[in-house]
Wavefront OBJ file of the C-alpha trace (Angstrom):
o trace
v 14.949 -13.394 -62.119
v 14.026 -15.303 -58.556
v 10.554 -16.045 -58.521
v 9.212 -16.743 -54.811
v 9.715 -19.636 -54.064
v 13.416 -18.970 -54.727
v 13.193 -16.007 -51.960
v 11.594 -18.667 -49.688
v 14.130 -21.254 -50.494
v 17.200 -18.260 -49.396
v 15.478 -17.215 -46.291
v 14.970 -20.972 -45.089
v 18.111 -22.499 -46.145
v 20.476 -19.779 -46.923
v 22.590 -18.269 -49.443
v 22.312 -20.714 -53.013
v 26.284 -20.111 -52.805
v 28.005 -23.731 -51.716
v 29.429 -24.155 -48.467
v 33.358 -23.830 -47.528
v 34.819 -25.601 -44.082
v 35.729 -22.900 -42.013
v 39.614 -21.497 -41.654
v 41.198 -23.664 -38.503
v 41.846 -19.869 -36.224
v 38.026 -19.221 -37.082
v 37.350 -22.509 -35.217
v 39.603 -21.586 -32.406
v 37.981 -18.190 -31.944
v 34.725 -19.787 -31.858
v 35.297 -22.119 -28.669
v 37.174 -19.617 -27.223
v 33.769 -17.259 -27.043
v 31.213 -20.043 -26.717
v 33.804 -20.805 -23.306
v 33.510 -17.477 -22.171
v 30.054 -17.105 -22.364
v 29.353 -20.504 -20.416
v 31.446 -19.243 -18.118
v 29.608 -15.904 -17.682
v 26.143 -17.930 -17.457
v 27.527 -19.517 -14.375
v 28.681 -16.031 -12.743
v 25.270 -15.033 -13.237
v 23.019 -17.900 -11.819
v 25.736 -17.574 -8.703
v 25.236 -13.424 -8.409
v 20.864 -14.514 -8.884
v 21.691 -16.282 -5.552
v 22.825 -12.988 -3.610
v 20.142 -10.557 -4.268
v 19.789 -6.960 -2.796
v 17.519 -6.790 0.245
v 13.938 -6.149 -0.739
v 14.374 -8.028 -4.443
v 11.482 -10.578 -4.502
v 11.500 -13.263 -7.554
v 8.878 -15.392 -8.090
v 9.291 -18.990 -10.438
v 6.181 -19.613 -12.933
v 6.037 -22.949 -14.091
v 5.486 -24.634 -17.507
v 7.875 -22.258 -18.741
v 9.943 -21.838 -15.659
v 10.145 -17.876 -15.643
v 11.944 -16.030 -12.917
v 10.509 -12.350 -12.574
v 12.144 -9.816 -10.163
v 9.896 -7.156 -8.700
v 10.108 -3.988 -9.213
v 12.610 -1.565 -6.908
v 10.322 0.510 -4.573
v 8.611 0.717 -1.247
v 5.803 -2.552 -0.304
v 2.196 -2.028 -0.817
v 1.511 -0.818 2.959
v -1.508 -2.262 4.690
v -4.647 0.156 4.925
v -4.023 2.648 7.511
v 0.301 2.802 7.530
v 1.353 5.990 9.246
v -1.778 7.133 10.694
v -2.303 8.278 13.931
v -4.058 7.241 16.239
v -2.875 3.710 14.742
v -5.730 1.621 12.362
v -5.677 -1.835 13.311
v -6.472 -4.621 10.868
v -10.320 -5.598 12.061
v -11.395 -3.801 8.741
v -9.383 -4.584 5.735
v -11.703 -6.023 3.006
v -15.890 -6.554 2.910
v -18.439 -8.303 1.205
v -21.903 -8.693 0.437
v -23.342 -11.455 1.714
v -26.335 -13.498 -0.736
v -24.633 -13.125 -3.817
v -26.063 -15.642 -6.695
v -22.539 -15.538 -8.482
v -20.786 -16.485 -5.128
v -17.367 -14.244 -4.134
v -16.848 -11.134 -6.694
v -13.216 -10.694 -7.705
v -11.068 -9.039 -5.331
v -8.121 -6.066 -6.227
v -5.625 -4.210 -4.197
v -5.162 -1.080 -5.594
v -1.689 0.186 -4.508
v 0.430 3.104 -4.639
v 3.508 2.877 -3.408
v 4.853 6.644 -3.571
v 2.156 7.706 -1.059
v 4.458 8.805 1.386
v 6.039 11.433 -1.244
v 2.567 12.978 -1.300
v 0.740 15.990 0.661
v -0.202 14.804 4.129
v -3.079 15.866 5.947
v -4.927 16.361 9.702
v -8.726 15.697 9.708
v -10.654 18.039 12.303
v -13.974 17.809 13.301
v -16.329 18.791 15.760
v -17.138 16.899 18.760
v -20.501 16.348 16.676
v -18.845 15.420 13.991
v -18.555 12.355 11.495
v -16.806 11.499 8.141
v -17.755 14.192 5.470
v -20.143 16.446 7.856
v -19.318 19.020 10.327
v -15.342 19.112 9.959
v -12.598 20.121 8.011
v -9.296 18.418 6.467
v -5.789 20.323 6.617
v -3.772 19.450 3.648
v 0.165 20.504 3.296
v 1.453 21.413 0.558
v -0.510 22.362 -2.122
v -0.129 24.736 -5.220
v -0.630 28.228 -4.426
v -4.169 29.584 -4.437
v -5.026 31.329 -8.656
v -8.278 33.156 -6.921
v -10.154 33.790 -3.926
v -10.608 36.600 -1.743
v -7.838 37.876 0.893
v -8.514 36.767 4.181
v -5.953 37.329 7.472
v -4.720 34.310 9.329
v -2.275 34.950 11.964
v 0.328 36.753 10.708
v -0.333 35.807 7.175
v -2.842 37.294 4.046
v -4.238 33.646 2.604
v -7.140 33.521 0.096
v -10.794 32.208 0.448
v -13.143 30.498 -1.972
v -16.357 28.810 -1.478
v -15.593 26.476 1.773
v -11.876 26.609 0.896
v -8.855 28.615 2.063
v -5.548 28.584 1.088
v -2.636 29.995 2.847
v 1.446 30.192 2.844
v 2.353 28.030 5.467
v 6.735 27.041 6.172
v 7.740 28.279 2.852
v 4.853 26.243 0.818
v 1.245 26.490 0.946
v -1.565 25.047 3.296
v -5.142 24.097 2.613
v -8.065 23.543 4.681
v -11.398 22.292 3.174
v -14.984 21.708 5.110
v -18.115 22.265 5.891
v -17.294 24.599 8.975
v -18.133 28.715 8.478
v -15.289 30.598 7.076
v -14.537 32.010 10.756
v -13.758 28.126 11.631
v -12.358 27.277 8.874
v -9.685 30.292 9.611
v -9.398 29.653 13.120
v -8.395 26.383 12.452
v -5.665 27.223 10.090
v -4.077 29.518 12.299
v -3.122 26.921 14.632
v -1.878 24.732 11.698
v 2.151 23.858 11.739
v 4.882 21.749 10.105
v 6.898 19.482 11.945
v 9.258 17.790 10.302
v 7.538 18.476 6.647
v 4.150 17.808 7.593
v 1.092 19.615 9.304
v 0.304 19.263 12.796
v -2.920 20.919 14.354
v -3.886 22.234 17.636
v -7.746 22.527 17.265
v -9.956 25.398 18.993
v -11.944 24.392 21.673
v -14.790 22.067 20.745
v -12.654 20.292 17.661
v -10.657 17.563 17.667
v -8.196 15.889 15.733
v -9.783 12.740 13.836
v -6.596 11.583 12.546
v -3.750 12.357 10.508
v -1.585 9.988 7.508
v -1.370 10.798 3.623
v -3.349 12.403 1.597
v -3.519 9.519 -1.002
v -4.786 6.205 0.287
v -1.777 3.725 0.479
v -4.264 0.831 -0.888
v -7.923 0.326 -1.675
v -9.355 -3.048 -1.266
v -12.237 -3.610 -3.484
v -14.390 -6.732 -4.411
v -16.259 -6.378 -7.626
v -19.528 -8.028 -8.403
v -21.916 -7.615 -11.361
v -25.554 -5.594 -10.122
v -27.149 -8.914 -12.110
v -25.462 -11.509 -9.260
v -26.017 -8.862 -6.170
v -29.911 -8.656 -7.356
v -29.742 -4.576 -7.644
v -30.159 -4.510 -11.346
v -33.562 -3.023 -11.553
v -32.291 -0.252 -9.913
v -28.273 0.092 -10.453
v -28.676 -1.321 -14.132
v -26.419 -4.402 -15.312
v -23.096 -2.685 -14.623
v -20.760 -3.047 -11.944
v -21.647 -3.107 -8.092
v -18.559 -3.666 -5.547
v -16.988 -2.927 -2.072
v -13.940 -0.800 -0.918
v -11.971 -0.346 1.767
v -9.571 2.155 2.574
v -7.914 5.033 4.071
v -6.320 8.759 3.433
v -7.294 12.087 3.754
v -8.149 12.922 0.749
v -11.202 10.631 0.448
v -12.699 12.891 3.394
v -11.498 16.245 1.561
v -13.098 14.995 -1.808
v -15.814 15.153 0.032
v -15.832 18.835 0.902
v -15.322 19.259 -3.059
v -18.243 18.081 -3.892
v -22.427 17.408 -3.743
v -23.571 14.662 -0.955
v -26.221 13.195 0.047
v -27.272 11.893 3.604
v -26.427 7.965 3.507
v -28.567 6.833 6.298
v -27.005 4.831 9.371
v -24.382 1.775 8.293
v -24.329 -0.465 11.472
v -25.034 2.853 13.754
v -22.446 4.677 11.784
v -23.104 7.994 9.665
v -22.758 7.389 5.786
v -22.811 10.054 2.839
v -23.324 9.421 -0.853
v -20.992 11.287 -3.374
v -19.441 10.378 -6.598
v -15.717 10.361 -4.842
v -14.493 7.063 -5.878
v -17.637 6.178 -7.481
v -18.889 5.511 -10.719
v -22.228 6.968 -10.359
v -21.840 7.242 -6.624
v -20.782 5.429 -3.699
v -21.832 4.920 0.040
v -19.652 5.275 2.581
v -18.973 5.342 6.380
v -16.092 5.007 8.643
v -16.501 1.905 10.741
v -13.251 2.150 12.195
v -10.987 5.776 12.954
v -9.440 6.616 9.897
v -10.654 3.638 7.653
v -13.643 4.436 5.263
v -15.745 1.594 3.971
v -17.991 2.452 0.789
v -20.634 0.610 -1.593
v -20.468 2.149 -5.109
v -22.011 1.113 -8.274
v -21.735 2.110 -12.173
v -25.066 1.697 -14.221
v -27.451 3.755 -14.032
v -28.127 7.383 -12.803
v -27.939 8.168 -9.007
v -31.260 8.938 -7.519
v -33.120 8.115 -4.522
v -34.323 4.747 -5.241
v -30.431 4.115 -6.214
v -29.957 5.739 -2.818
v -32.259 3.339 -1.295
v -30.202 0.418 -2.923
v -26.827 1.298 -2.147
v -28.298 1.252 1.976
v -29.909 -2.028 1.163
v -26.028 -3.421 0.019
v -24.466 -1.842 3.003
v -26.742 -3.926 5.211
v -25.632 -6.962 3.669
v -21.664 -6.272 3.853
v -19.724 -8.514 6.770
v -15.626 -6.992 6.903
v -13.085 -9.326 6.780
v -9.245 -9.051 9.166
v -6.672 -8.708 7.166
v -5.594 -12.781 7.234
v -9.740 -13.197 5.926
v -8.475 -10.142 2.981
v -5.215 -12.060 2.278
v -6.725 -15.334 2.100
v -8.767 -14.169 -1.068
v -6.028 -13.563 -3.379
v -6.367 -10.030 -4.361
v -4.921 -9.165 -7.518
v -2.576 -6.533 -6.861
v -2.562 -3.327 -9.534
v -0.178 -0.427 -8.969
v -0.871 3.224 -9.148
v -0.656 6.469 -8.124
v -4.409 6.612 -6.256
v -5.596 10.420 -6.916
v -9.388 10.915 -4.596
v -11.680 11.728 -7.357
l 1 2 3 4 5 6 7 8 9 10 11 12 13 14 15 16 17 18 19 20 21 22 23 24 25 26 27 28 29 30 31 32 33 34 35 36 37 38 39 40 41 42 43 44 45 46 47 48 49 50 51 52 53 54 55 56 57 58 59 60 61 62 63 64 65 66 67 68 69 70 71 72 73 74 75 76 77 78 79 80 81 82 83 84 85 86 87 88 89 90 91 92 93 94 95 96 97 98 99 100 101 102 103 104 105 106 107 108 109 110 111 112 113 114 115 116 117 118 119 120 121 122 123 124 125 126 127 128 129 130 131 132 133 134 135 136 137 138 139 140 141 142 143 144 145 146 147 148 149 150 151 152 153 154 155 156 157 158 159 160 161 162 163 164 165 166 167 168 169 170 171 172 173 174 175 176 177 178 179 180 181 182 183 184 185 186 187 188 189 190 191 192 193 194 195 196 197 198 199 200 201 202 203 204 205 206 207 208 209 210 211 212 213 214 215 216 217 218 219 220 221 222 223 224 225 226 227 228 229 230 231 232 233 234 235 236 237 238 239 240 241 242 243 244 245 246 247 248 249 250 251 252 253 254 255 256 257 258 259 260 261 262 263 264 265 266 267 268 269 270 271 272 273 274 275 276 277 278 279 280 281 282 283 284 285 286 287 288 289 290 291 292 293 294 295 296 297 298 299 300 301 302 303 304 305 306 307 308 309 310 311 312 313 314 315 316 317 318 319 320 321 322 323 324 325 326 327 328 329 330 331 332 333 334 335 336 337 338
């Protein structure tokens, strides 16, 4: 019988049997394949030199590793496909006194945006981001419960401050704060060009802007409530900054509880939990860009209110070369408004 160190001996060494020269046409078979596969290292390091457009590779040292990125559309800057245009003065922000210095900066991206619903933000000429408007979306699932309402031509369904209607062979939904007469009048002079919705607004509305319902990024800077001097209020969790753009963030809104937010640099805010842990604060300082303060820690109230206005007030934006020049660590995923 082996005992262990036998096993230990085999598996290190080999078999106990003795060794035997090889046969001479074993030889010959053997530089024949080690030739062939020298020669097929070569043909690859040449075809590495030719890559497909849009292949990136990037060379980590101490081990030199070349990684290729993965197949797919870039990470589009904040604001791709909108309309009117978003230019880059708004792409990042931070708070200003922090004891920790600059928080840690991400880039949230989802690259299969453009595969998603799009959507047209209405609003009144009194309007602002979250209050007195609505958001078109196109195409959604079909409404599971509501009650039957006419629009045009068409029987849709109502719910709450929702309605949902057929709309090109798919569904339509519009979500806001109007009265359910708006809210229909609205969607009757909703169309589809060229797969996504296009609005001609009653008189006294106006068309905010339209892009994706997803945002293409989020920029966010991340700071503990300790080093931002908040923690007596938003507990010793997580503070931070975003940036970004969409739809959706604006419909999320609709979907849920606010709260007034105060004036941000003569801008309307609202509190909510969309993209928030507990909640966040945000505004629009730019058309179609939202800026927002959020926190996670401890439970929203009005002194955490009172805090997240305090934060705002200490933000400063930074241009996309500012954004750039930080970093960001880049994270893919598909970015759902919640």
């Amino acid at each position: 019988m082996r005992t262990l160190e036998d096993v230990v001996d085999i598996i290190t060494f080999g078999s106990e049997k003795p060794r035997w020269p090889p046969p001479r046409w074993l030889v010959v078979v053997g530089v024949i394949v080690l030739s062939l596969a020298a020669l097929a290292v070569i043909a690859y390091v040449n075809i590495g030199d030719h890559r497909a457009p849009g292949s990136v590779t990037s060379t980590v040292a101490s081990p030199t590793v070349t990684v290729e990125s993965v197949d797919g559309p870039p990470c589009r800057p904040i604001g791709w496909a909108q309309s009117p245009p978003v230019d880059d003065s708004v792409a990042g922000m931070l708070i200003d006194h922090v004891a920790a210095g600059p928080g840690s900066t991400f880039e949230r991206c989802d690259r299969t945006v453009a595969d998603g619903p799009w959507t047209v933000v209405v609003r009144r000429s009194d309007g602002s981001l979250g209050n007195r408007g609505a958001v078109v979306t196109f195409p959604v699932d079909a409404p599971t419960a509501g009650r039957s309402v006419n629009i045009g031509e068409v029987i849709g369904k109502a719910e709450g401050r929702t309605v949902i209607w057929p709309l090109d062979r798919a569904y339509a939904r519009i979500r806001g704060d109007l009265s359910e007469a708006e809210l229909i009048a609205i969607a009757a002079r909703t169309t589809v060009v060229a797969g996504r919705p296009a609005v001609q607004p009653p008189a006294g509305y106006a068309v905010a802007f339209t892009g994706p319902y997803r945002p293409l990024t989020i920029h966010q800077v991340r700071y503990a409530s300790t080093a931002v001097g908040e923690q007596a209020v938003l507990g010793e969790g997580l503070t931070y900054t975003g940036v970004t753009s969409g739809g959706g963030f604006e419909d999320q809104l609709y979907a849920v509880h606010t709260d007034n937010g105060g004036l941000v640099n003569g801008k309307p805010a609202v509190v909510s939990p969309v993209f928030g842990g507990n909640a966040t604060l945000a505004w629009e300082p730019t058309a179609g860009v939202v800026a927002y303060v959020g926190y996670s820690g401890a439970e929203l109230d009005d002194r955490a209110i009172a805090a997240l206005q305090r934060l705002a007030g200490r933000t400063h934006v930074l241009t996309s070369t500012e954004w750039q020049a930080t970093n960001p660590q880049t994270i893919d995923q598909v970015i759902e408004p919640s």
